[in-house]
N, CA and C of each residue as an Amber inpcrd file, in Angstrom:
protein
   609
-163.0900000 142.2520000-106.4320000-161.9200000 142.4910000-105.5860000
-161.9480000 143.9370000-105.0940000-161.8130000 144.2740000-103.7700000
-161.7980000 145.4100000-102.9120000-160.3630000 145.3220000-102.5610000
-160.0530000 147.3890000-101.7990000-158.7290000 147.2570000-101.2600000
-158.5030000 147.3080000 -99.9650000-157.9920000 146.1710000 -99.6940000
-157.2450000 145.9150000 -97.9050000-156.6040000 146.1400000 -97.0090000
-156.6200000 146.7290000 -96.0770000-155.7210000 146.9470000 -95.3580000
-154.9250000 145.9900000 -94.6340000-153.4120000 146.5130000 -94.2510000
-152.0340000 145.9720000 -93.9520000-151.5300000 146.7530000 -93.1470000
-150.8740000 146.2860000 -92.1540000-149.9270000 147.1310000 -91.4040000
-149.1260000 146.0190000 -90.2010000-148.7130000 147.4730000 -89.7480000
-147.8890000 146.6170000 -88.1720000-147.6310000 147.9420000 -87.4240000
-147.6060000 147.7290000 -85.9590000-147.4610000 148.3390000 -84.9880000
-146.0270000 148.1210000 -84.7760000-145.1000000 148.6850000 -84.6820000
-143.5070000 148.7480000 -83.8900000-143.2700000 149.2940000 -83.1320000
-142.4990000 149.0020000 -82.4200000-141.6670000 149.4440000 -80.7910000
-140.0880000 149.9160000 -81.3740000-139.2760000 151.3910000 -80.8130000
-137.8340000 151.4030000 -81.0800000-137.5530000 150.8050000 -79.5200000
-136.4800000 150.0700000 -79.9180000-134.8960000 149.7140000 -78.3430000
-134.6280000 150.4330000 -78.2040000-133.7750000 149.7310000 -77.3370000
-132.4360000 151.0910000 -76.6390000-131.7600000 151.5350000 -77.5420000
-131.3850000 150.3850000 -78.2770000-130.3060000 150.4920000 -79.7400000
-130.9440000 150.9740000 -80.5950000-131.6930000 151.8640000 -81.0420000
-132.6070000 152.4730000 -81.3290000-133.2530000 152.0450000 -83.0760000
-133.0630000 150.5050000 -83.0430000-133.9980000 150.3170000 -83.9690000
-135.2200000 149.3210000 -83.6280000-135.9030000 149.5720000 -84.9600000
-137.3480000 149.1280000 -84.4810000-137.8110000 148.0550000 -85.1440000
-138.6470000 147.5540000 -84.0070000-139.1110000 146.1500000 -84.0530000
-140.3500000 145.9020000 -84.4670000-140.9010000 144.5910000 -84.8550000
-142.1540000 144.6210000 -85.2850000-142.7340000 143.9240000 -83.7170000
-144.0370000 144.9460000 -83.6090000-144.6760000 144.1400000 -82.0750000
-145.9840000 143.7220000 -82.4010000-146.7740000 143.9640000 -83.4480000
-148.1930000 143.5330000 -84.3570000-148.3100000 143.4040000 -85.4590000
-148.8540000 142.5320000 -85.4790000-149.5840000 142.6750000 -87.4400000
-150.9180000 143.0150000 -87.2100000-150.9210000 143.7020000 -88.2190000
-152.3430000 144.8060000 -87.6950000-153.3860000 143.8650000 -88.6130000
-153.4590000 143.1660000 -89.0480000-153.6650000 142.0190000 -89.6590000
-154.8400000 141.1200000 -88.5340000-154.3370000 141.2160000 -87.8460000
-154.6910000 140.5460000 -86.1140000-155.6920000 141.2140000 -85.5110000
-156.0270000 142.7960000 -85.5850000-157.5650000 143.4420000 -85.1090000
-158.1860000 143.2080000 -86.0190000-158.2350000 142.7290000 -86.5520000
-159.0410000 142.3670000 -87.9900000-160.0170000 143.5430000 -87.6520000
-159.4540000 144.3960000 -88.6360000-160.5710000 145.7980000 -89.1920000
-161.3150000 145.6880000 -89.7520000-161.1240000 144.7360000 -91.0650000
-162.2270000 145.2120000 -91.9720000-162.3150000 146.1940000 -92.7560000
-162.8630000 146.2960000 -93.8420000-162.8320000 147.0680000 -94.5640000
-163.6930000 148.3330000 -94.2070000-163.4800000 148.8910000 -94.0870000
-163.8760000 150.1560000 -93.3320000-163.3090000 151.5340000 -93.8190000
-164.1080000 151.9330000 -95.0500000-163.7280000 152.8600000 -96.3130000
-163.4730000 154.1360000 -95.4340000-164.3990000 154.5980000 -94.4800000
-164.6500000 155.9130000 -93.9830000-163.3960000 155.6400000 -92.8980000
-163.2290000 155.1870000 -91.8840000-161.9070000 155.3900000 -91.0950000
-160.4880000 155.4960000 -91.6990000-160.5880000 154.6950000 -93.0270000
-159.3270000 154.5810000 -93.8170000-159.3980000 156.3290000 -94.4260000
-160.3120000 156.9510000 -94.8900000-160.6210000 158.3800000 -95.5040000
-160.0460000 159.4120000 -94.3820000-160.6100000 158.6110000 -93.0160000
-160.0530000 159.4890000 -92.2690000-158.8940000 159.5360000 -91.5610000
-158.2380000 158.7050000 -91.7020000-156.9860000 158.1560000 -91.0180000
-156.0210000 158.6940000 -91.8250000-156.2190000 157.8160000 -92.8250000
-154.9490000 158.1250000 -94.1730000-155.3500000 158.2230000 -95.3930000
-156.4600000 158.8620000 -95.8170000-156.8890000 159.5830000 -97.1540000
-156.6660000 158.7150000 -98.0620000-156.9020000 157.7210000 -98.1830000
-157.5250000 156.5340000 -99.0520000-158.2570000 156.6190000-100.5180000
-159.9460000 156.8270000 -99.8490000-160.5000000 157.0640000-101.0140000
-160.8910000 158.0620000-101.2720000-161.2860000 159.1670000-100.1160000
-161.2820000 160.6510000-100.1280000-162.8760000 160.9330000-100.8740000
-163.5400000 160.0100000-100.1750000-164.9200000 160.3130000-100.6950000
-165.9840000 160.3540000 -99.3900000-165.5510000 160.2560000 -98.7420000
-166.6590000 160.7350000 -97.5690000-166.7980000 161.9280000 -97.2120000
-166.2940000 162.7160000 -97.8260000-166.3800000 164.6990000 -97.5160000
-165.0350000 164.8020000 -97.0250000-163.7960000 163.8740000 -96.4470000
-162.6890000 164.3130000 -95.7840000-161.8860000 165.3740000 -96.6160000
-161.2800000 166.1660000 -96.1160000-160.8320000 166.9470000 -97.3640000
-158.8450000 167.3560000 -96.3880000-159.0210000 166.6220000 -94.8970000
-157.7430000 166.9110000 -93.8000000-157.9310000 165.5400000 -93.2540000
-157.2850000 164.5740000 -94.4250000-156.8210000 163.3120000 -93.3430000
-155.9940000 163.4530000 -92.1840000-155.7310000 162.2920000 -91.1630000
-154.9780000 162.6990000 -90.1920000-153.1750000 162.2840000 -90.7030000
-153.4550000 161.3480000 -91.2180000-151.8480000 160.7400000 -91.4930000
-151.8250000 160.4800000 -92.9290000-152.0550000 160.7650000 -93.6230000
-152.0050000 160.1930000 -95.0900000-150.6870000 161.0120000 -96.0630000
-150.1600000 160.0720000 -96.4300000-149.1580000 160.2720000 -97.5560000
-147.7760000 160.4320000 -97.2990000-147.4960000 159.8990000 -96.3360000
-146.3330000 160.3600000 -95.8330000-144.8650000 159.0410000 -96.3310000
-145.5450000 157.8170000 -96.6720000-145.2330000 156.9050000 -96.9750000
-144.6220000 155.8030000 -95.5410000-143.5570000 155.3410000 -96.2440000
-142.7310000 154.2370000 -94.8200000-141.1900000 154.9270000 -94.7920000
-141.1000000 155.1310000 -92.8300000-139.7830000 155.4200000 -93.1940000
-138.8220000 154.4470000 -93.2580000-137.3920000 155.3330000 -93.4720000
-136.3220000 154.2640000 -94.4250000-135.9960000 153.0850000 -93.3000000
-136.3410000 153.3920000 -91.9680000-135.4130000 152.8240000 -91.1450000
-136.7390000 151.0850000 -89.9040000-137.8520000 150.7600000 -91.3960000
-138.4190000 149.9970000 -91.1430000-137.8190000 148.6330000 -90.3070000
-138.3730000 148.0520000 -89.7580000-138.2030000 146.2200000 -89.2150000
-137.9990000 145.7000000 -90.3890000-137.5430000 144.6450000 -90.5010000
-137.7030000 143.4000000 -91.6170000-138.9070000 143.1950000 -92.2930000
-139.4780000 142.7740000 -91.1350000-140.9360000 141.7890000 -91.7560000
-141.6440000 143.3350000 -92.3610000-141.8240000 144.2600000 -91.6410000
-142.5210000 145.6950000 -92.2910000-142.0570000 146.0340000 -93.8830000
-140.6460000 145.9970000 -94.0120000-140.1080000 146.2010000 -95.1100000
-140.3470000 145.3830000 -96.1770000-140.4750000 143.7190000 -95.4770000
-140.2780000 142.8240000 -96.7570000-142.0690000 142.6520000 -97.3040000
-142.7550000 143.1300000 -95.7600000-144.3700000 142.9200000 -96.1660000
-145.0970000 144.1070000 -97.0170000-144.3380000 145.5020000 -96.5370000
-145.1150000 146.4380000 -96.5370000-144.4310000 146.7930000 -98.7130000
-143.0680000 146.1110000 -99.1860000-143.0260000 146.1280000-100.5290000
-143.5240000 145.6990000-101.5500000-144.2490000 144.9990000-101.4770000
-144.7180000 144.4310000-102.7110000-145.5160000 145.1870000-103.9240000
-145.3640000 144.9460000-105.0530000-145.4680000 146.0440000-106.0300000
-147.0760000 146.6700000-105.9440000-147.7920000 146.0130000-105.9370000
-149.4080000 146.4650000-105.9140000-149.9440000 146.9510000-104.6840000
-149.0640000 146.9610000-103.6430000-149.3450000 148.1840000-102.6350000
-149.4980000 149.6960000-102.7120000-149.9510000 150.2700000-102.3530000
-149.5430000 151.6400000-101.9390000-150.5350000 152.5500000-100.8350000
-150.6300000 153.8900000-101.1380000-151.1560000 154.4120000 -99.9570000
-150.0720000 154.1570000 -98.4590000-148.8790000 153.8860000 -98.5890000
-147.9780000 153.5560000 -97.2520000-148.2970000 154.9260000 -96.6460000
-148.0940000 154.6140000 -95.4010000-148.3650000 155.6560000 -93.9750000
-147.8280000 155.2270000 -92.8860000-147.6330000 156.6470000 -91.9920000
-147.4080000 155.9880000 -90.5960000-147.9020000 156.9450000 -89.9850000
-147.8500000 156.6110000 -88.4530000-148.1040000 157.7840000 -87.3320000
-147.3710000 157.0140000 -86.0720000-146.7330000 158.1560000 -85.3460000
-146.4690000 157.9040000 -84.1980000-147.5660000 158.0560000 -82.9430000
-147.0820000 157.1260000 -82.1630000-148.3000000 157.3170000 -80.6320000
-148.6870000 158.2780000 -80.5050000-147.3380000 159.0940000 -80.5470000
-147.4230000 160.9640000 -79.6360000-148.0740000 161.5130000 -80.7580000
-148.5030000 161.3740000 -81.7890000-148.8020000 161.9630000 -83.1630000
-150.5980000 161.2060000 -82.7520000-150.6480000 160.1290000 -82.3610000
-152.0010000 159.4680000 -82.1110000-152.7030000 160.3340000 -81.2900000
-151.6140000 159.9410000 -79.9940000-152.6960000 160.4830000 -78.6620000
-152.9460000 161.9640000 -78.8090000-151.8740000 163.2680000 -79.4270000
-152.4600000 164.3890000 -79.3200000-153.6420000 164.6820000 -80.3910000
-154.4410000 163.7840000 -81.2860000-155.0050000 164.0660000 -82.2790000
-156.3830000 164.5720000 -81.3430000-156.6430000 165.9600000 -82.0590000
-158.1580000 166.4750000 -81.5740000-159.7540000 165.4890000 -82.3540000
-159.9470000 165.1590000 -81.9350000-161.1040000 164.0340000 -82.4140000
-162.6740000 164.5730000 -82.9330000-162.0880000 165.8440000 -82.4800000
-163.5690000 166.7450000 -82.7260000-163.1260000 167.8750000 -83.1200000
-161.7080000 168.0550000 -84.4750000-161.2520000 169.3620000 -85.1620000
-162.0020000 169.2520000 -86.3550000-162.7910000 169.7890000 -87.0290000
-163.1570000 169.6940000 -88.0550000-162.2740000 168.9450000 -89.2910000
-162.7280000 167.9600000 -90.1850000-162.0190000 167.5030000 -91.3820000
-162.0950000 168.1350000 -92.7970000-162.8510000 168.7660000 -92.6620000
-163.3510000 169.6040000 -93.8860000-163.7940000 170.9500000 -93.4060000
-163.8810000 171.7930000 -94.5460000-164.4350000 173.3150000 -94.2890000
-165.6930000 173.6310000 -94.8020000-166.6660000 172.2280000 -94.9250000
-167.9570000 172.3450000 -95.2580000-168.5980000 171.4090000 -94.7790000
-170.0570000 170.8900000 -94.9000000-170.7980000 169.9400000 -94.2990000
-170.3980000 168.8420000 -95.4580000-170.2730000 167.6550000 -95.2140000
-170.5460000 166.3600000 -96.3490000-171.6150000 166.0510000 -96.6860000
-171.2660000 165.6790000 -98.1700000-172.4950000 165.8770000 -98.8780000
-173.6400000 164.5230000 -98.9070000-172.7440000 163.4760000 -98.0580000
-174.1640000 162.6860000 -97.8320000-174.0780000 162.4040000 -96.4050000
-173.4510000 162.9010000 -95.6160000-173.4420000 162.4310000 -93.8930000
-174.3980000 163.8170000 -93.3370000-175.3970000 163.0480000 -92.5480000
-176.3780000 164.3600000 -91.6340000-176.1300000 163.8670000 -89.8270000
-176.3370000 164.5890000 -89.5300000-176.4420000 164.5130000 -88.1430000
-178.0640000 164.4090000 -87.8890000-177.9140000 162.9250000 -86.5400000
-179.1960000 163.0520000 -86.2920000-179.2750000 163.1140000 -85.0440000
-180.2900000 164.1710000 -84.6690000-180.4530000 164.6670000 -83.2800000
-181.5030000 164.2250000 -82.9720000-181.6720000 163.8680000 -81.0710000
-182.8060000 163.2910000 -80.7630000-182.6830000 163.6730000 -79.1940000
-184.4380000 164.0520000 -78.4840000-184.2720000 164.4610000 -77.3260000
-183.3010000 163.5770000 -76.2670000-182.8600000 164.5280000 -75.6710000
-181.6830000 163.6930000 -74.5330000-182.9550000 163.4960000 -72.9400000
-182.0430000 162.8160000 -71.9210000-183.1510000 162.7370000 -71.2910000
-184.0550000 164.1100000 -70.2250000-183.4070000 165.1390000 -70.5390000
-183.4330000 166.5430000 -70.2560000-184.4780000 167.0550000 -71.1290000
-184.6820000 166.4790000 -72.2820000-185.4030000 167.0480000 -73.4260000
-184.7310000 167.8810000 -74.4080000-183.6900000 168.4800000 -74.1040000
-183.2300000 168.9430000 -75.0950000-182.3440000 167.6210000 -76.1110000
-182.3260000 168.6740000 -77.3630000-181.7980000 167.7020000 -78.5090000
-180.3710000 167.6740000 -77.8840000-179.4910000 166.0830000 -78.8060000
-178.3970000 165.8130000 -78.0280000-178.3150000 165.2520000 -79.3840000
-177.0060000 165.1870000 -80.1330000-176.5630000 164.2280000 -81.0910000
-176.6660000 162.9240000 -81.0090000-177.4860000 162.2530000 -82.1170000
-177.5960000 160.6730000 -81.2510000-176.5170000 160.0490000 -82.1760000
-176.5540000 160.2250000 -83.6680000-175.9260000 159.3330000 -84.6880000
-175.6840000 160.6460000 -85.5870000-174.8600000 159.7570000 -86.9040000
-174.3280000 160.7080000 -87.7560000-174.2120000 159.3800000 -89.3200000
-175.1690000 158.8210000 -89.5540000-175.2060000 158.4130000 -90.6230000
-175.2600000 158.9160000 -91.5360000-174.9270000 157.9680000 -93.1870000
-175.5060000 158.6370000 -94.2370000-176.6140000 159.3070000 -94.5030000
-177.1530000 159.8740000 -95.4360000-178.3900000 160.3970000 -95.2280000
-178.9660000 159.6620000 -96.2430000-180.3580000 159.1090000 -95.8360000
-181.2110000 158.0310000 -96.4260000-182.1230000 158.6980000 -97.3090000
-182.5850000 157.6050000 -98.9590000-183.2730000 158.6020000 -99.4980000
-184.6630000 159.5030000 -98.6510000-185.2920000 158.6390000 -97.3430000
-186.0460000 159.5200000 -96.8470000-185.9020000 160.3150000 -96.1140000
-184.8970000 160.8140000 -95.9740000-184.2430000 161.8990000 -95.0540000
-183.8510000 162.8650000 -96.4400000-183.6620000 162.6590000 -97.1770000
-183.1110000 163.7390000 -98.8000000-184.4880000 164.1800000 -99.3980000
-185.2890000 163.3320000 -99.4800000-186.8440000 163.3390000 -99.5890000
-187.5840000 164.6840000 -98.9840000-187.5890000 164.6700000 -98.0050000
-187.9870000 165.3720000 -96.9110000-187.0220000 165.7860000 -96.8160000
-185.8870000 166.4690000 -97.2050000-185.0260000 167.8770000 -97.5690000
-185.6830000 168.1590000 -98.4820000-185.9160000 167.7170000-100.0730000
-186.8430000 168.6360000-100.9340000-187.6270000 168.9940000-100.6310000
-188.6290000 168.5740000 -99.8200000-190.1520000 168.7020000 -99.6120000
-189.6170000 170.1420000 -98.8130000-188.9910000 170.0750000 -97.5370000
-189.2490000 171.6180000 -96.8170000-187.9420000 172.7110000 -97.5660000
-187.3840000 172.3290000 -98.4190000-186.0390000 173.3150000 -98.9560000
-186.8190000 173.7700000-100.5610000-187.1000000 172.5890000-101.3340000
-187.4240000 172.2010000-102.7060000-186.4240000 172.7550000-103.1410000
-186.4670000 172.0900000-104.4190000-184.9900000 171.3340000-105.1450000
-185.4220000 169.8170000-105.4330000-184.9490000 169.5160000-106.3810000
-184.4530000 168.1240000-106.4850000-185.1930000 166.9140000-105.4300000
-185.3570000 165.8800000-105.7780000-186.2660000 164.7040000-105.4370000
-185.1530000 164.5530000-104.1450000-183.7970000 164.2040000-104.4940000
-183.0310000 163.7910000-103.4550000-182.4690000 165.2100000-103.2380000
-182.1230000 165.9200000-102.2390000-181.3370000 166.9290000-102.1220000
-179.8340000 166.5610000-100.9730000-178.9740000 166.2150000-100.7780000
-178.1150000 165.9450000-100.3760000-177.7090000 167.1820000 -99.0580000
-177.3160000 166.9170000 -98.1980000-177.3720000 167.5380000 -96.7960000
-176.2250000 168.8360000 -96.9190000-175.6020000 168.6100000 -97.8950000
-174.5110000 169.5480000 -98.1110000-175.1520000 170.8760000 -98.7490000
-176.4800000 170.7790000 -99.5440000-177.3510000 171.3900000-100.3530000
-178.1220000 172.1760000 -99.3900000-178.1150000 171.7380000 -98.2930000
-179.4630000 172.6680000 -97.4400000-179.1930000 173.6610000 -97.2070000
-179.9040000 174.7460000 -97.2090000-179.5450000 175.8230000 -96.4030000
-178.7610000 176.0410000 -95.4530000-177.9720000 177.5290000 -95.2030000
-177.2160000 177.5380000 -93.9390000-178.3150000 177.4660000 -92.3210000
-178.2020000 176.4630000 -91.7610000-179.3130000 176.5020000 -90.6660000
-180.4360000 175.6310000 -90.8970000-180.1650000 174.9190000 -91.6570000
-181.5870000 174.2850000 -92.5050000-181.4450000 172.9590000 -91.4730000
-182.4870000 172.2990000 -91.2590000-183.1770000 171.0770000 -90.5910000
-184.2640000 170.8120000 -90.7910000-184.2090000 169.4460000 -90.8970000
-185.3260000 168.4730000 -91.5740000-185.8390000 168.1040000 -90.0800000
-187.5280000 167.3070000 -90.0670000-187.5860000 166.7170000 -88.6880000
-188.5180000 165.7530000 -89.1080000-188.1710000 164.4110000 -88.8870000
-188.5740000 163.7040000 -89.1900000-188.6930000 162.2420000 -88.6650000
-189.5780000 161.7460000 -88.0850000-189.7510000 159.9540000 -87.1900000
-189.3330000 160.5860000 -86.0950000-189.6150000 161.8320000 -85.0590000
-189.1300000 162.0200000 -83.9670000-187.6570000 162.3680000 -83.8560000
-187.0810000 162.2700000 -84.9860000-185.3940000 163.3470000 -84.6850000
-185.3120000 164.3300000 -85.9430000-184.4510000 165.0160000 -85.6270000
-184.2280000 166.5430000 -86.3190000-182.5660000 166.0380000 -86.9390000
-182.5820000 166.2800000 -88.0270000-181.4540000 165.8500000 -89.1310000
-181.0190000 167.4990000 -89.4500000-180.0050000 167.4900000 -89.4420000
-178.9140000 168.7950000 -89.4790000-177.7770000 168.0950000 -90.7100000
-176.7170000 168.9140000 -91.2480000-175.9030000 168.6340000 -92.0310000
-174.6630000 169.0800000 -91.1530000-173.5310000 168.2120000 -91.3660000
-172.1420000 168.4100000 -90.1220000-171.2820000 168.1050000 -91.1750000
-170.0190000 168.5220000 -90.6110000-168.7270000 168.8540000 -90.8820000
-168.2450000 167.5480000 -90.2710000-167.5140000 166.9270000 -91.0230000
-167.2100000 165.4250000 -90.3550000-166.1610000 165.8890000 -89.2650000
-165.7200000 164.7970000 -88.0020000-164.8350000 164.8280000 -87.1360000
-164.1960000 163.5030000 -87.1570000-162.6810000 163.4500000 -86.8360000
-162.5070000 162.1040000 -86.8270000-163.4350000 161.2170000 -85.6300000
-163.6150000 161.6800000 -84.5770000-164.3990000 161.2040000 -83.5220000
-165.7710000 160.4270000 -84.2900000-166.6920000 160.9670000 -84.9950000
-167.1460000 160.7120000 -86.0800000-167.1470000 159.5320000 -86.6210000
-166.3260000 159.5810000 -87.4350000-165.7220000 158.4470000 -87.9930000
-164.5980000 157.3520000 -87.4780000-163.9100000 157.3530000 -86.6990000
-163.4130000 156.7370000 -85.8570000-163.4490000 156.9150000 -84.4820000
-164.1360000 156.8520000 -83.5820000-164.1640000 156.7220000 -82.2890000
-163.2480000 156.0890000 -81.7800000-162.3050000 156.9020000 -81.1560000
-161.0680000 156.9280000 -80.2980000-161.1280000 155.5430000 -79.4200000
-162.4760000 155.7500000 -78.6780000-162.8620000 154.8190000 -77.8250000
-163.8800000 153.3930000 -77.8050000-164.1660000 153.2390000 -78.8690000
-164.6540000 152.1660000 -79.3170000-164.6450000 152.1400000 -80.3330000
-165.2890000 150.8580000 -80.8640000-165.4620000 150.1910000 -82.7160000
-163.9760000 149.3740000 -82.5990000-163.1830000 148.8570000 -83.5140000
-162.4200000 147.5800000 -83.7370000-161.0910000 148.9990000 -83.9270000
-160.6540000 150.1080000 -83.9240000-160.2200000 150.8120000 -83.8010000
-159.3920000 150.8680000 -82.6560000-160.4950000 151.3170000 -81.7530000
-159.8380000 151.6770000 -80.1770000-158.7780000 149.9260000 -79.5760000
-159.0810000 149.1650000 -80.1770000-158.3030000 147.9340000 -79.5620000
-156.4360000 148.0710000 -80.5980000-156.8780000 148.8370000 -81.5800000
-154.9910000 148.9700000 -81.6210000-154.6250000 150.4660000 -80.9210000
-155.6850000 151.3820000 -80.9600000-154.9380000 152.3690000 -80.0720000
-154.3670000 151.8150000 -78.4800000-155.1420000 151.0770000 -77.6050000
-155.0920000 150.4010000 -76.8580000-153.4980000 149.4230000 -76.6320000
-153.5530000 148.9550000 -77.9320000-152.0480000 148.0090000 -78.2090000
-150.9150000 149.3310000 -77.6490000-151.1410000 150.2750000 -78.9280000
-150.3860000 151.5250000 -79.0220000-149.7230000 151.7060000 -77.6150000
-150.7990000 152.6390000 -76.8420000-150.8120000 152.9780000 -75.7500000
-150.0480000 152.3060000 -74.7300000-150.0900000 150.7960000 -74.6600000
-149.6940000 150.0680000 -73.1360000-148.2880000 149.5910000 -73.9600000
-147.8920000 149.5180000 -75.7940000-146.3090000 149.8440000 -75.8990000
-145.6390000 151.4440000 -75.2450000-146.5820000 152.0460000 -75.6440000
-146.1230000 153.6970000 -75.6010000-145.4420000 153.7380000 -73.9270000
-146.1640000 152.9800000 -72.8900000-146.3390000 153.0580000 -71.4520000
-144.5930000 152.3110000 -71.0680000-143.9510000 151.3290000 -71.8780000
-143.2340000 150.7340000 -71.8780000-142.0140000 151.3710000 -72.5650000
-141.9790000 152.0650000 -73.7300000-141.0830000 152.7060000 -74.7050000
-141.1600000 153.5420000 -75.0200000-142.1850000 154.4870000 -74.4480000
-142.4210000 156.3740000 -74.7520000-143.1210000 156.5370000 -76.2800000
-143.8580000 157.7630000 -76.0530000-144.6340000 157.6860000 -77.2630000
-144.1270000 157.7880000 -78.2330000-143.0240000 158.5140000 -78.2790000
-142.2530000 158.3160000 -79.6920000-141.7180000 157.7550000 -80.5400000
-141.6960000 156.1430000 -79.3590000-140.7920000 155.2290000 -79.7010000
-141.8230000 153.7530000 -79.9840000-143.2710000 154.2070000 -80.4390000
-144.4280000 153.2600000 -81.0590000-144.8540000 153.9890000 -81.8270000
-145.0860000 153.3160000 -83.2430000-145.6450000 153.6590000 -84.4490000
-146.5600000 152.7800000 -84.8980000-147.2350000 153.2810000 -85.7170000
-148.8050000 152.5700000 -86.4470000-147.9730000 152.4200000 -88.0880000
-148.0420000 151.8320000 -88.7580000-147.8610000 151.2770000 -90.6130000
-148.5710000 151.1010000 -91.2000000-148.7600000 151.6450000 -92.1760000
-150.0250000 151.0880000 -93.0740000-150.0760000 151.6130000 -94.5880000
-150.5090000 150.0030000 -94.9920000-150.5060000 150.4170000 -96.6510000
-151.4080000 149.2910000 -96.9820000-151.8350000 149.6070000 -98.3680000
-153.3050000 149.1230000 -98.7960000-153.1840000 148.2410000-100.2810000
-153.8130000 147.2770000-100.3470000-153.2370000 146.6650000-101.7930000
-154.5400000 145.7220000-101.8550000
């Protein structure tokens, strides 16, 4: 047994309470450890060390179905964020004040030739491998370990160690993500950003 995510998207009225307009249930996310780390500080093991929304809980003045769904005793982790709290998020502010200790950046010529960020995966034992070999240290050396400036080059791309971004880890604009910002957004267009919120809690 793994932990799941739950939520709902709401809209406030005129009368200024709020409604349920999604079950977030419905983008079917998936379990998706690293966006949850970065969203709302979950498991706090991917190097995040500045979730964006985490801990703030549910406020008092929930919908029904939010209240009666989002209580149940073996929940927790509750959160929220507002639109206007969504859309101004910088996507490329640093999350941490160091590189993570197993995510590398992998760079690869762009069509200019110069290097261009292609991906930002974990770092594989042959990519840690070949950190000992040109750093030495340790069989595996972890990307957080390298030198300041240090790069590996290896199968035609050059592996660097990065500072996670939510962009990173959640792409604003694609992955199963961008389709509730999307929801968000075209409520926000209808009821102002202040007046659509994101919910979420984990059980």
């Amino acid at each position: 047994m793994g932990t799941d995510i739950d939520g709902a998207i709401e809209s406030r009225s005129a009368d200024g309470c709020w409604e349920t307009e999604a079950d977030l249930l419905d983008f079917r996310l998936g379990r998706d450890h690293d966006a949850w780390d970065c969203l709302f500080g979950v498991s706090r093991a991917s190097g995040v060390e500045r979730p964006l929304f985490d801990g703030r809980g549910l406020p008092d003045d929930v919908s029904d179905p939010v209240r009666e769904a989002g209580g149940i005793d073996y929940q927790h982790s509750h959160t929220y964020a507002t639109w206007a709290e969504i859309a101004a998020v910088d996507w490329d502010a640093p999350l941490a004040d160091g590189p993570a200790w197993s995510w590398v950046g992998e760079w690869r010529p762009g069509e200019d030739g110069e290097l261009v960020l292609y991906d930002v995966p974990w770092a594989t034992p042959e990519v840690s491998e070949a950190a000992a070999d040109v750093f030495g240290g340790d069989l595996l050396l972890a990307p957080s370990e390298w030198p300041r400036g240090g790069e590996v080059h290896l199968n035609g791309a050059v592996y660097r160690p990065v500072i996670l971004t939510a962009r990173m880890l959640v792409p604003p604009d694609e992955g199963r993500w961008a389709a509730v910002w999307q929801a968000m957004r075209e409520l926000a267009a209808l009821h102002g950003d202040d007046n659509v919120r994101l919910l979420v809690w984990f059980g």
